[in-house]
C-alpha positions, 0 to 999 in steps of 0.5 A: 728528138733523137734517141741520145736525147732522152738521157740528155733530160737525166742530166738536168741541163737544160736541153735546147730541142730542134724541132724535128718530124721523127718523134719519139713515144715519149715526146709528145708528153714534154711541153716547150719552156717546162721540159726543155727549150724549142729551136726551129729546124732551121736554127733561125731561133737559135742565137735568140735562144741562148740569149735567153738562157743567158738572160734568164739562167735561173728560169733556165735551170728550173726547165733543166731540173723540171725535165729531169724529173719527168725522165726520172719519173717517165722513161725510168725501165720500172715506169715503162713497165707500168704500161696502159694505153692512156699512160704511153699509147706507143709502148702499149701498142708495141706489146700488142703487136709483139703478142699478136705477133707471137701468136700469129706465129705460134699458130702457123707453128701449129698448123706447119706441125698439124700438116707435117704428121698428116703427110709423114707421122713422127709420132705415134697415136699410142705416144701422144695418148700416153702423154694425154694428148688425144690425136685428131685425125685429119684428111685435108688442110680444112680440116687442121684449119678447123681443128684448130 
């Protein structure tokens, strides 16, 4: 489904969804003939498809109306928000990855700062405990690793 398609549910059209291998986070959560109609990737289906929501147009405003309120209930920015790893697996996941990403760089900034005032300090003892901050003395790589 691509991306353009999610707001395509917060029409309430009926959505006629080719079967595709790339997902979406949100997907998995629709199910076929309640949130949207299914066609095969090859549109073999197609023409018996639209006969259908020709034949059945009530049934077919029901799956467009059904999948709206899921996009409004769901892919609203204040539900996505609302985050938990049973809720939208694909979101939580992305946030633990910005965070360890975020701290895998916050730590290669320490220890780049760490071997910085080792081989050339900028900033004086005196300075650092007038700020608070104890100064560590360090004499090889092992030890800012173990300083940190």
């Amino acid at each position: 489904m691509p991306r353009s398609r999610r707001y395509l549910l917060l029409c309430g059209s009926t959505l006629l969804n080719v079967a595709d291998p790339h997902v979406e986070f949100f997907q998995s959560q629709l199910q076929p003939w309640v949130h949207y109609v299914p066609v095969a990737q090859d549109f073999s289906d197609l023409n018996a498809r639209l006969q259908w929501l020709g034949d059945n147009q009530v049934e077919a405003q029901k799956i467009g109306e059904a999948g709206r309120d899921w996009a409004l209930k769901h892919l609203q920015p204040h539900s996505l928000v609302r985050c938990s790893a049973h809720e939208s697996p694909y979101l939580f996941l992305l946030l633990m990855l910005v965070f360890l990403l975020q701290l895998d760089f916050t730590l290669a900034a320490i220890k780049g700062a760490a071997a910085l005032q080792k081989s050339a300090p900028l900033v004086q003892s005196s300075q650092l405990l007038h700020l608070g901050i104890k100064p560590v003395p360090v004499s090889s790589h092992a030890d800012i690793d173990a300083a940190l």
